[in-house]
N, C-alpha and C positions, 0 to 999 in steps of 0.2 A: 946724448946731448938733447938739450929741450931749444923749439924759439917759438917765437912769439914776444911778449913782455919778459922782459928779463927780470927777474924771481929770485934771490938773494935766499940762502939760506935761516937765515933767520927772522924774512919772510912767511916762511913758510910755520902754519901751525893747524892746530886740530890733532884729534886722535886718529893717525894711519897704521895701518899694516900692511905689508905683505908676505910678514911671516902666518901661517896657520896657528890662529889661535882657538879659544877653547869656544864653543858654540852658545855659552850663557851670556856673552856678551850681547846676544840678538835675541835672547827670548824676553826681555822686557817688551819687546816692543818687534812685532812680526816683518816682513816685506811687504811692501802696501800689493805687489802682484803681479808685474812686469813678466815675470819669468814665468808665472802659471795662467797668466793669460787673465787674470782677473781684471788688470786694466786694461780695457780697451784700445782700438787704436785713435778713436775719436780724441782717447784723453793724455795723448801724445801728440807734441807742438814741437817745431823746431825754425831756431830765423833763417834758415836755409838748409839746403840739403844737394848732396851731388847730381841724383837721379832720385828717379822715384827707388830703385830696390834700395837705395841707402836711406832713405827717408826717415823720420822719426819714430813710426810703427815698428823699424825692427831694431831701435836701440834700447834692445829687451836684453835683460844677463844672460849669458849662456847660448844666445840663441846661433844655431848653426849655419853653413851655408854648402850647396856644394858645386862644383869648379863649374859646372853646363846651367845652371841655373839666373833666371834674371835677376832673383833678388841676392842681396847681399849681407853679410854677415856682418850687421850694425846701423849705425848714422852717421852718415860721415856731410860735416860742413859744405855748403858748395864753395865759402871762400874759407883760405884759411887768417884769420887775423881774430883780436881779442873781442869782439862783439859781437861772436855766434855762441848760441847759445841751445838746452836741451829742455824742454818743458814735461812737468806732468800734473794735469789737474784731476787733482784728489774726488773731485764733486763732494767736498765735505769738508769740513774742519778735520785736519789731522796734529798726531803732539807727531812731528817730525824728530827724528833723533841721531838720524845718518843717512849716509849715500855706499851705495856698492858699484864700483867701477872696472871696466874690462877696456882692452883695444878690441879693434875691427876682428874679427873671425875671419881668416882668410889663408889660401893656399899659397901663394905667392907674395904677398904686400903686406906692410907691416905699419899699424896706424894705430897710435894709442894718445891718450895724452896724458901728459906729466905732471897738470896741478889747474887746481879750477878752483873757483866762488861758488858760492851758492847763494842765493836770492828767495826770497820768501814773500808772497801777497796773497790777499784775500779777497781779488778781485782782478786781476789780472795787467791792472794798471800801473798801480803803485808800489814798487818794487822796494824792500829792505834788505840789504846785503848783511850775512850774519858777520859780525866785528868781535876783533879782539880788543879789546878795549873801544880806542878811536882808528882804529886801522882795521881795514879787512879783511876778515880771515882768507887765507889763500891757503887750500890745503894739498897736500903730495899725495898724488894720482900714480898713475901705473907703470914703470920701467919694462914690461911688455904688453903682448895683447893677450896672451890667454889667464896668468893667475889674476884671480878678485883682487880689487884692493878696499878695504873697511875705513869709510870714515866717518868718527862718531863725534857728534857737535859737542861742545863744551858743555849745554845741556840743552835738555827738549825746546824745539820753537812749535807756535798753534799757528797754524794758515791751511788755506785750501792748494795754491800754488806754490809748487818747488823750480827754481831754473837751477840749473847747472851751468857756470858759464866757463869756456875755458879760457888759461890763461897762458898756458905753453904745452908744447906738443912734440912727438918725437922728428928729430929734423928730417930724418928724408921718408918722413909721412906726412898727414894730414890731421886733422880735428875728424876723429872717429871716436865714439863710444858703444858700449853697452851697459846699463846702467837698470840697480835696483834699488829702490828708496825704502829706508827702515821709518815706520812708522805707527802709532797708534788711534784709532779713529776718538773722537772725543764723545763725550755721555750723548745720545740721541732718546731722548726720554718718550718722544713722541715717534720712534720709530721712523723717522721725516727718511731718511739715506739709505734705509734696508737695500740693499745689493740685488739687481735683479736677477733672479733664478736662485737666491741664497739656499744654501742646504746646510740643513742641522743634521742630527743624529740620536735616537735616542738607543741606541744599545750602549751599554754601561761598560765601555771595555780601556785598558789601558792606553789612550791615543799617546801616546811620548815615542819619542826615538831608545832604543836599547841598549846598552854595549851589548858586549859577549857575555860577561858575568850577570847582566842580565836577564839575555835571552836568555840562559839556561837557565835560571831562579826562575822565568815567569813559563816556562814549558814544567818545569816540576812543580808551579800551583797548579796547571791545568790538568797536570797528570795526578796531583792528589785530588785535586776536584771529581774531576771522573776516571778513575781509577779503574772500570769495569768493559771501558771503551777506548782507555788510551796506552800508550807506550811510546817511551823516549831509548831511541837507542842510536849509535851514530856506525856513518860508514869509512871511516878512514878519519887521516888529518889532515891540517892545510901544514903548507911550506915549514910555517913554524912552533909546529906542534898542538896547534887550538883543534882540538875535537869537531867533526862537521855534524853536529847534532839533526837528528830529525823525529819526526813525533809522529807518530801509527796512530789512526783512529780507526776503529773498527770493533763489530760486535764480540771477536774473539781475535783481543790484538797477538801478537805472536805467533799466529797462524794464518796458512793460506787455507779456505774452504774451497774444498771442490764446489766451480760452479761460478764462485764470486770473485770476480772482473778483480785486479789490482790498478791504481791511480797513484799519480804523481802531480805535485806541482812541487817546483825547485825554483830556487832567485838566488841575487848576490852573485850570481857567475863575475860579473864584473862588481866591485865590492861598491865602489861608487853609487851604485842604482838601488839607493835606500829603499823607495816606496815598494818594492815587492816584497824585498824583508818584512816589511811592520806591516804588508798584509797580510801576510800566512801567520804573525804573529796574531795578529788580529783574528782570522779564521779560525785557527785554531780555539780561542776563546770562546767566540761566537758561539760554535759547534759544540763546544762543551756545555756553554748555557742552555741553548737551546732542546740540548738533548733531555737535559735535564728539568726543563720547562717542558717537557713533551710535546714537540712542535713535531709534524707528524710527518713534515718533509724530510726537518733533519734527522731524523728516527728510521724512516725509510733508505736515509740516503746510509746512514752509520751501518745499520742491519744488511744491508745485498752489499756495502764494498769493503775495500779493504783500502785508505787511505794513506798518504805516505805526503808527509808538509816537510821539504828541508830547504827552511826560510836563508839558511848563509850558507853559498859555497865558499865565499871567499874569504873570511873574516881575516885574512891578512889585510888584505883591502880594505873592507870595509873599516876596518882602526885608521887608516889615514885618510881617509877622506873623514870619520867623525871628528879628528881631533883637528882638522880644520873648520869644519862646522857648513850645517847645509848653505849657507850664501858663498861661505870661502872655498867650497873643494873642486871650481869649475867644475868641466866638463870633463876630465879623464884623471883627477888625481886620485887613485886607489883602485883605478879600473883592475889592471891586473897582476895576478896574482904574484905574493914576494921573489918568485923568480923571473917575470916580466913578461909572463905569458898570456893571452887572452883565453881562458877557459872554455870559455863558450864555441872559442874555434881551434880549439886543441886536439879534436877527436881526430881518427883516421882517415884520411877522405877516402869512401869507399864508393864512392861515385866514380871516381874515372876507373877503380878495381871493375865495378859491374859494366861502366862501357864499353870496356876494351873486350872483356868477355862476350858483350853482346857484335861487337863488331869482327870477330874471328867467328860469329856462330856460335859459341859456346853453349849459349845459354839454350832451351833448358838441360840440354842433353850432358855437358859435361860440367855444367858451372851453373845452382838455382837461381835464381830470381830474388832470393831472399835468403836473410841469417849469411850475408856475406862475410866468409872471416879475415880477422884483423890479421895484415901483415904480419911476418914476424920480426920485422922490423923495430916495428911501433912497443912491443912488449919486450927489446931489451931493455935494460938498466942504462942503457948509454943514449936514448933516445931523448929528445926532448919534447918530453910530455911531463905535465903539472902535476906534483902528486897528489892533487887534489882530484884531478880527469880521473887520474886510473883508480882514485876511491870510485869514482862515479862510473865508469866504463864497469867496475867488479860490481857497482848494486845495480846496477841496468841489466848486467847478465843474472847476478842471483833470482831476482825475484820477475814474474811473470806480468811484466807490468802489460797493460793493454792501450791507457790512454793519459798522455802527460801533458802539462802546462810547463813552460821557465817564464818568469815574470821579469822583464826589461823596464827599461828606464829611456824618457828624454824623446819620448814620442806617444802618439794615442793610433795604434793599428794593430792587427797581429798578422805574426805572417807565416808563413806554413810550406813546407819544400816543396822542391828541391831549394837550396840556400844556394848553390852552385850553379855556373850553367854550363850548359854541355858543351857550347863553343867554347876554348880555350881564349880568345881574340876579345870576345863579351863581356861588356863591366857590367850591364844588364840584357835581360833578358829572360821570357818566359818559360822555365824548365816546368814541367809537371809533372809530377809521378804517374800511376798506374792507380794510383787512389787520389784524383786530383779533385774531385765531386765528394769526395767523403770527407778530404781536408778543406774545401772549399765552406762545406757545413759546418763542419766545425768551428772553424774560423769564425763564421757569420753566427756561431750563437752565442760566443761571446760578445764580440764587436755591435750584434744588435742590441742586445742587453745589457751595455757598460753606457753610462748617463750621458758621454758625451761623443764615441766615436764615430758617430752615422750620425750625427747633427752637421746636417751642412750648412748653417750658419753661424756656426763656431768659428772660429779663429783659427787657422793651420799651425800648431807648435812652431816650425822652421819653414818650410819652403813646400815642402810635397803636402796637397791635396787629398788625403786619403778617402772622404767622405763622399769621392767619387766612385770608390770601389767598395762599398761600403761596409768602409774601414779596415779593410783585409788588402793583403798583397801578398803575392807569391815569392818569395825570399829573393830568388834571382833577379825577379825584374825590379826589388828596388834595389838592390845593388851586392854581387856575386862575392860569396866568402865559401871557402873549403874547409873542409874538416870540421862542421857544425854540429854542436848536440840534437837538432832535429833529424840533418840527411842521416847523422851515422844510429841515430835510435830506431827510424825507417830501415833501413839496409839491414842491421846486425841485430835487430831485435823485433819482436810483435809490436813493440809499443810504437803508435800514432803520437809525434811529440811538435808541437806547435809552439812560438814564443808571442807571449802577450806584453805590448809594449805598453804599460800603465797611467803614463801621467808624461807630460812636456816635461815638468822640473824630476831632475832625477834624484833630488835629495831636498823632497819638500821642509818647507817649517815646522815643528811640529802640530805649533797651529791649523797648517792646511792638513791633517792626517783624517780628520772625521768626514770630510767631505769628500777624498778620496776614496775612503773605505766605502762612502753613501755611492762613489761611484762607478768602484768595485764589486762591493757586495754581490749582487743578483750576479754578475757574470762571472763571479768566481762557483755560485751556486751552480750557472746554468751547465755551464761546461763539463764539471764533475757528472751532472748527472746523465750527460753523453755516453759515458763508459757503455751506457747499458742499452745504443742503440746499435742496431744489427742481428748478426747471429750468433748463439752460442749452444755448447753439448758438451758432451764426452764423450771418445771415442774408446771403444771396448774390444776385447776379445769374444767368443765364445763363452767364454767360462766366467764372461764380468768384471774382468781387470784391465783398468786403464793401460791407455797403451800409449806410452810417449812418445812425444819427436815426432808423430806422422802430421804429415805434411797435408794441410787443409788447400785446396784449390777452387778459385769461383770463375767460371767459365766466363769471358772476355774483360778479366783483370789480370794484365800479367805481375803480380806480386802474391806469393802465396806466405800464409804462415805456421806456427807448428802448436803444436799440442803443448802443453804443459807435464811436470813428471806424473799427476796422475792421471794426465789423459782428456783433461777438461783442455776447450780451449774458447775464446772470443774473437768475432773477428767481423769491424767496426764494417756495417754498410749505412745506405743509402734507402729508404723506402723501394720495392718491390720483388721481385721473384727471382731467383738465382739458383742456377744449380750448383752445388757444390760437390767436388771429389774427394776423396780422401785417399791418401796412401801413407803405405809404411811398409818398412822391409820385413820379408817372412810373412804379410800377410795381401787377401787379394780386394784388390780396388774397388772399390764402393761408392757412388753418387746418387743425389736425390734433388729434388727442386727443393729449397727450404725459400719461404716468405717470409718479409720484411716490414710490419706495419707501419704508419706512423706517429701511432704513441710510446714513450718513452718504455722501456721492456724488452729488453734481447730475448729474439723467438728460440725458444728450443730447438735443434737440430740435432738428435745424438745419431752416431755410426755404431754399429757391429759389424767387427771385419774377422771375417774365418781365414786360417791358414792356407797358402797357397801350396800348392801340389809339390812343388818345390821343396818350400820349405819343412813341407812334413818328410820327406823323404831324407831331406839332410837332418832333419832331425831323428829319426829314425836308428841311421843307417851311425848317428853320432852316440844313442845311448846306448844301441849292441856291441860299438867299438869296430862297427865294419868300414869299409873305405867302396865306393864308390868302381862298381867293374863295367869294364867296356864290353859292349855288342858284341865282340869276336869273341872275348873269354866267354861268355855267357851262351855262343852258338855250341860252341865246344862241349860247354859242360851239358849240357843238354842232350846232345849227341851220345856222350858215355853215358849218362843216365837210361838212355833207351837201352842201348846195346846191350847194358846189365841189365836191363829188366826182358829182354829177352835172351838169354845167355846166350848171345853171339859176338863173333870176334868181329869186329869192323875196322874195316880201315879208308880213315877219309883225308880229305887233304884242303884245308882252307887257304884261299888265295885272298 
């Protein structure tokens, strides 16, 4: 039920939905920028407000809140009755052409409203209410608070100011919105309005949003483009049967080289969080151009790695959040996956596996540090895990990854394990691994070199301040999830895996894609070419043959990692001096200081391990077919060998 002005059915008009429709309805004419922060909060007015967290700065779309926090998720009226109202000034002439409407974002209370005016001036005075005929339009707003609802004018109006005014509202709420305004700026001949900080693009790449039949038609141009440096192959399928495509780039795609590091970046875990997908879409192009322009970075960077881009885990998801279109798919529609899983926190938690082992003592003597194995729980058929995970859990194990990205949605930070925290009681809290300084780096060379996460006079996406940490955070202390793709790729594999949160709106316009790319780019560069800070080698026999599975150890890190099947391994540090160990069964243990520069260049460290005394003897004693005789047989026989050799009779008596 609505009140306020009572509102008659037939009152009501304009173009509404809130059914998801197709997404060309919004590409005439883009979102003037509410939701990516391009409007300011200067250029948001309201004729009253609850408090300051409800104020008109946050009656932005989508924008979040959480339960401990002062500000609040929307704007909510300080009175409720027909003569508050929602402002935005455009600073320009715009062809306005609709409104995008939400309730309050909130965990307990429920505030939307049910139908509003809109008002239009060009000077903030003189207000035009848009009319249907000689009556004013009064259009149908939101029957809850989280789906969008689209309303598109009968046709374009020109003004600088838009109000929203409402007209009724749900009854046991308040006048709350969040609100995004469709609109196009009008001809500026004279450049008078340029946008301050505006960014353009000049790389020549496909900026549009994809489907799936798509994405894979523009991975097979890049793959025939450079045919010499790429490969498309996939690793499993999603729920319902769509291929998870991903694309190899590298000097000898199909193989691993001894020596050269493997890399990941993955997105779409949650299908919703467009902007990573039509990054790596994007990257991949880039890299392919580039390469072939002989750009000397990207040449370098294709030659020493072995790349791996798999831009959709989710593509179940991601179909329903496209087919409602980037304004209509809120905040969680196609999140997860067709059997209603969250992928990104599907994996094993093998964090409290390694606690508990370290709290009995285990560790290192009966239970490692590292390569913790999966439950056998987790790997039956009756578990409930994503078949999409377990595509992803089988290519995390196949291939020898060293250093990976997943690209997120609906905030600008990255944040790096533990994702869990160790207290059970803690919704946050600072967990850090044993490599907390090396993910700390990491973190910081993307976030330093992404255009706007370390600007501290940027605008916070929602509520948390990141540009105080600068732009990095430790998974747990912003807020504790189990079973994460980074703890469990730390734990059960070599790979260092960190998630980069890309952009506020999680499913920009495609308008906003070249400036995102402008403010991706460099840090999707920088990061890759991290793989290749630290140490790396091969560890060998005598005879020159890789020796796998031994176990690499750097004295005052407790996490160690393992060699690869030929016996190469990498293993990501920190600028300066380290001794490392090495071991493996059957052979004997070996350490050296190995150095750490700081220019970009993994320093060589290789091992030679000889057989231990041991093992040659069971080795031995296994190609003659002999078995292994104890001290007493062997006094014994010893004893009759003398005795025959001086032909005398003895008689002795072992006790």
């Amino acid at each position: 039920s609505a009140r306020g002005l009572n509102v008659s059915d037939s009152e009501l008009h304009g173009s509404s939905t809130q059914i998801p429709q197709s997404a060309s309805l919004l590409t005439d004419c883009p979102p003037l920028g509410l939701e990516t922060l391009k409007i300011d909060d200067f250029q948001l007015h309201a004729s009253s407000m609850r408090h300051y967290g409800l104020g008109p700065h946050r009656g932005r779309l989508n924008i979040q809140v959480r339960s401990d926090d002062m500000y609040d998720g929307g704007w909510c009226a300080g009175r409720s009755d027909p003569l508050q109202w929602f402002e935005v000034d455009a600073r320009r002439l715009m062809k306005f052409t609709g409104v995008v409407t939400q309730g309050r974002s909130s965990l307990w209370l429920s505030d939307w409203v049910s139908s509003y005016k809109v008002l239009l001036s060009n000077d903030s005075h003189s207000w035009v209410t848009l009319k249907n005929g000689s009556r004013d339009l009064i259009f149908s707003a939101n029957r809850e608070k989280e789906i969008p609802v689209l309303n598109l004018f009968p046709k374009p109006v020109v003004a600088r100011y838009i109000r929203i005014n409402p007209r009724s509202w749900y009854a046991s709420g308040g006048i709350c919105m969040r609100v995004e305004i469709m609109g196009c700026p009008m001809p500026d001949p004279n450049n008078y309005y340029r946008r301050r900080n505006e960014v353009t693009t000049t790389d020549n790449l496909d900026f549009r949003h994809h489907s799936y039949k798509e994405m894979r038609q523009l991975m097979k141009v890049v793959n025939e483009m450079c045919p010499k440096i790429t490969r498309i192959y996939n690793i499993g399928k999603s729920y319902n049967g769509q291929k998870l495509y991903a694309i190899e780039i590298s000097d000898n795609p199909g193989e691993h080289e001894l020596g050269e590091p493997e890399f990941r970046y993955t997105a779409g875990s949650h299908g919703n969080e467009v902007l990573g997908r039509e990054l790596l879409l994007l990257l991949m192009q880039f890299m392919c151009q580039e390469y072939l322009s002989g750009n000397t970075r990207i040449r370098r960077l294709v030659d020493e790695t072995r790349i791996h881009l798999l831009p959709s885990i989710n593509p179940d998801g991601y179909e329903k959040a496209s087919e409602a279109g980037s304004e209509l798919s809120g905040w969680s529609l196609g999140r997860w996956s067709q059997d209603g899983l969250d992928i990104h926190h599907n994996f094993p938690d093998l964090n409290s596996v390694l606690w508990e082992a370290e709290a009995r003592r285990w560790v290192p003597r009966k239970f490692h540090n590292h390569h913790v194995p999966i439950p056998d729980w987790y790997r039956s058929t009756n578990a409930t895990v994503a078949v999409e995970t377990r595509a992803l859990v089988s290519w995390m194990e196949k291939i020898p990854f060293v250093l990976g990205g997943n690209l997120q949605g609906g905030e600008l930070v990255v944040t790096f394990p533990f994702d869990r925290t160790r207290s059970v009681t803690a919704l946050r809290e600072a967990t850090p691994t044993a490599d907390d300084h090396v993910f700390r780096w990491l973190a910081f060379s993307y976030a330093s070199t992404h255009r706007l996460m370390t600007d501290g006079n940027r605008r916070v996406c929602h509520t948390d301040d990141f540009t105080k940490e600068d732009g990095t955070i430790n998974g747990a202390l912003w807020h504790t999830a189990a079973g994460s793709m980074n703890d469990f790729s730390y734990l059960h594999t070599n790979c260092f895996e960190l998630s980069m949160y890309v952009g506020c709106d999680k499913f920009p316009h495609e308008t906003e894609l070249p400036e995102e790319w402008e403010n991706n780019r460099e840090s999707l560069l920088v990061f890759m070419e991290q793989v290749h800070r630290g140490i790396k080698g091969v560890v060998r026999d005598v005879q020159g043959k890789g020796i796998a599975n031994a176990i690499i150890s750097v004295e005052g890190i407790n996490h160690d990692i393992r060699t690869a099947s030929d016996g190469d391994y990498w293993r990501l540090l920190n600028p300066g001096e380290y001794r490392v160990t090495v071991r493996a069964e059957g052979f004997s243990v070996s350490s050296k200081v190995c150095a750490v520069g700081y220019d970009i260049g993994a320093s060589s460290c290789d091992f030679v391990l000889g057989r231990s005394n041991l093992s040659r003897i069971r080795e031995i004693m296994q190609k003659f077919n002999k078995q292994p005789i104890s001290m007493r047989q062997r006094l014994r026989q010893r004893l009759l060998n003398e005795s025959v050799a001086s032909d005398q009779t003895v008689t002795f008596k072992i006790s």
